[in-house]
N, C-alpha and C positions, 0 to 999 in steps of 0.2 A: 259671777262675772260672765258674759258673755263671751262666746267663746272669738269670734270677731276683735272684739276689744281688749280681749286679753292677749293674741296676736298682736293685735298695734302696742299694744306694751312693750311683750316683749323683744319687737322688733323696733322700737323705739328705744328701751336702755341698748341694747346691743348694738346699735348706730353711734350712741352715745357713748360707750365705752371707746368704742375704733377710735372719734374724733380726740379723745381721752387722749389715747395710745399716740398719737401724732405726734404729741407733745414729749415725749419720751423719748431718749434717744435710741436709737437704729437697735440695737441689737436686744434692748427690754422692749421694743415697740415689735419686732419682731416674734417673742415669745409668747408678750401678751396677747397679740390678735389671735394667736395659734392656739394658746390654752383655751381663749373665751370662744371662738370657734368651734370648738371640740367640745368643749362643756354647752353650749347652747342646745348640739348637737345633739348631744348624748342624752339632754335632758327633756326632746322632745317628746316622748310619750309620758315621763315621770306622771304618778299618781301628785292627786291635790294640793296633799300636806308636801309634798316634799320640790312640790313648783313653788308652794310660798316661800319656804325655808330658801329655794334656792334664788327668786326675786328678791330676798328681802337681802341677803348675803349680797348681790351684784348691784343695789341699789345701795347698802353702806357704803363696799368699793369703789363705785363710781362718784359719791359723795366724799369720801375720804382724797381719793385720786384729785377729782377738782379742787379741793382744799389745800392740798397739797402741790400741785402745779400751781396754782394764783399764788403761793406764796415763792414760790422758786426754790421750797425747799426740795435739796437731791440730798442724796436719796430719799426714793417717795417707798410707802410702804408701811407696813406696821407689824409689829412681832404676835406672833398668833398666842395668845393666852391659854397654860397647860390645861384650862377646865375645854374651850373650844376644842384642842385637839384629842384631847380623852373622847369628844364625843364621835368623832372620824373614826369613819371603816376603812375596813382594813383596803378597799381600794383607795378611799381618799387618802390614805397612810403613803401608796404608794405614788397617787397621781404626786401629790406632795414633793417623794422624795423625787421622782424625775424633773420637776418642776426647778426643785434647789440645785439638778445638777446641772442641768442647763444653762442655770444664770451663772452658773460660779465657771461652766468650764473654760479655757482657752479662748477666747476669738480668732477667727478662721480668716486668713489674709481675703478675702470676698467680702466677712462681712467686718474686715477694720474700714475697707475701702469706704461701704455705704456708709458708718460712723463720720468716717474724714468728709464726706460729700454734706454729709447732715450737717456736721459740725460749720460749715462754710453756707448754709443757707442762713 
């Protein structure tokens, strides 16, 4: 693939996933821009195998995610299967676990406000 064209890709799912993320309410639409952000990020030098590996993961996501909004089903998501996480390094073990504690901690009177604001559009 060209390296041009494989740019517009991946700068086409990662547009794709934000407009996703809209749809979410305030404080997972917050995480998620943050995580996929950071992982786009990170994975800009990646070697070949592990650019497909990681389009092909962000391409179910955002296929999954759209499936899951047009249905209105909440929570959207899917439980990660013990053979997938057997194959996770030991950083993805950890992006992982900050990932879960994030969504589960507290909401912060700042971000109930954006929630209430969200919730009213």
């Amino acid at each position: 693939m060209s390296s041009v064209r494989h740019v517009r890709e991946v700068r086409t799912l990662y547009r794709q996933i934000l407009r996703l993320h809209r749809r979410l309410p305030a404080h997972f639409r917050a995480i998620g821009d943050q995580y996929a952000k950071d992982e786009f990020h990170r994975h800009k030098k990646a070697g070949e195998a592990e650019v497909q590996t990681f389009m092909t993961e962000w391409k179910n996501y955002a296929k999954m995610l759209q499936e899951q909004l047009a249905q209105e089903s909440f929570p959207v998501g899917q439980t990660l299967s013990p053979d997938k996480i057997e194959n996770f390094s030991e950083e993805q073990l950890g992006q992982l676990f900050e990932l879960q504690q994030e969504a589960t901690k507290p909401i912060s009177g700042e971000l109930q406000d954006l929630i209430e604001d969200d919730k009213k559009r």
